[in-house]
Phi, psi and omega in degrees: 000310173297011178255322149354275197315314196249008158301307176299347159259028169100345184243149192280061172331297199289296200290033174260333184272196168212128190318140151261114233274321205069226178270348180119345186277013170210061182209118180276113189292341174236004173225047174230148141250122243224358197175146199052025158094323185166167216299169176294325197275343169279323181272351181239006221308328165304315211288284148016277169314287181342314213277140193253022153239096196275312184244089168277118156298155203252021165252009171245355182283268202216162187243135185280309199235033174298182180280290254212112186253123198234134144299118156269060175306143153260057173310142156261359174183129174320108184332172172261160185019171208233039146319296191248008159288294131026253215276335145316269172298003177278300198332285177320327174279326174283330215258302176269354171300306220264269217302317178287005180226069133330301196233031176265031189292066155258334198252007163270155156198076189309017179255008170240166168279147152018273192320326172289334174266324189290334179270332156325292201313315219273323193276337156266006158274001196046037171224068180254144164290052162288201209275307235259342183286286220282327179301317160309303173297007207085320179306124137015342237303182148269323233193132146268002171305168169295101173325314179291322180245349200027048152264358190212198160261142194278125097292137198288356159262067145244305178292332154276349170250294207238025121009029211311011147292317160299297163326292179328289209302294218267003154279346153326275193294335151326307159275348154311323191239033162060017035107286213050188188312171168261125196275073155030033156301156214241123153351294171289335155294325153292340172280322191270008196073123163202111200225161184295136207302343180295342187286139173303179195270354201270292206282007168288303186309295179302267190344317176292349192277301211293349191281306188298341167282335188260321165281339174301327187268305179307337161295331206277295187310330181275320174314308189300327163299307166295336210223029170194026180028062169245162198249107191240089184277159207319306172005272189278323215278286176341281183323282204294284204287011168284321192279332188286304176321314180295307175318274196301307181309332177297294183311357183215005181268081133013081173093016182212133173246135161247150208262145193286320190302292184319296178300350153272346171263308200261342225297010193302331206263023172259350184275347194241016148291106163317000000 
């Protein structure tokens, strides 16, 4: 009866909810709404039109919990630009970050935005699209090496970590927060935090947003290099993310302020505020 009662004010009782996917096999990837809020084919409607399987299912659409999250797609003609393909599979990439860290917080840190725990999350599941990722799925490459150093093979702790384009950068912010070098950490050991067992859980916390701002500008940087050749030197690299960490933390830390000076001269003394 109550879904009645409020059909009669105009509102859509069934589209109020948002579906619970399972594995996907009774779920329509563009025409339920299962992720945004609402169906997919209302929120893409160009993409939509394109797809020459319209009522797809969304385990046959994408698989959620795979290693490797692979688009089956059927274009009837390649989308124009990649915008909204884009803004499409990141949606989708978000979607699948909430079912697989459900019960995770080691992989939240709400003092970032959303797009940063989902590319943390993504880069320690290996499914950031370095060289040695696109290979594996089948593409073509000339080359898996590290674009930036060629010394290695691009794997994603090589290229956010050991990289010496990445090395520079994170021996910086190493000494920056008083630190020294950086001791030959694991990909996974920096997504996961690691501060000396004496720091409060606040100042855990924080070290972990800024570790996460810092491999996130570093990928930012490896793009810019490859597809628009620009140049971020350890420097300049140092600089945006003291600036950038400091905007989002401030903005999302609740009851704690932080001084623009201190974080830049100091931040260490933010490690031991309960």
């Amino acid at each position: 009866m109550a879904g009645h009662e409020i059909e009669d004010m105009n509102i859509n009782f069934k589209e109020s909810f948002i579906k619970s996917i399972g594995d996907g096999s009774s779920t329509l990837f563009w025409d339920e709404t299962w992720v945004g809020g609402e169906k997919l084919k209302l929120l893409f409607p160009r993409l939509y039109r394109l797809e020459a399987k319209k009522d797809v299912l969304l385990c046959d659409q994408v698989n959620m919990k795979s290693k490797t999250l692979m688009f089956n797609w059927e274009w009837l003609r390649a989308p124009y630009g990649r915008t909204k393909v884009e803004k499409l599979t990141g949606l989708i990439e978000e979607k699948a970050f909430e079912i697989n860290n459900l019960n995770c917080e080691t992989m939240r840190n709400n003092f970032v935005p959303k797009k940063l725990e989902v590319f943390v999350w993504r880069a320690v599941q290996g499914r950031i699209p370095v060289r040695v990722e696109l290979d594996n799925r089948g593409i073509d490459l000339h080359s898996v090496r590290c674009p930036m150093c060629d010394d290695d093979l691009e794997t994603a702790s090589h290229s956010l970590v050991f990289c010496k384009e990445a090395m520079e950068v994170w021996d910086k912010v190493f000494a920056w927060w008083g630190f020294g070098n950086m001791s030959n950490l694991s990909l996974n050991e920096i997504c996961r935090s690691n501060c000396p067992s004496s720091t409060s859980n606040f100042g855990k916390k924080l070290w972990q947003a800024v570790e996460w701002v810092c491999s996130y500008l570093i990928w930012k940087n490896r793009n810019n290099m490859i597809f628009r050749e620009k140049k971020w030197v350890s420097s300049v690299g140092l600089n945006e993310i003291q600036i950038k960490s400091f905007e989002w933390i401030s903005k999302r830390s609740k009851g704690r302020r932080l001084d623009w000076l201190t974080w830049l001269n100091d931040p260490s003394m933010y490690l031991r505020l309960v």
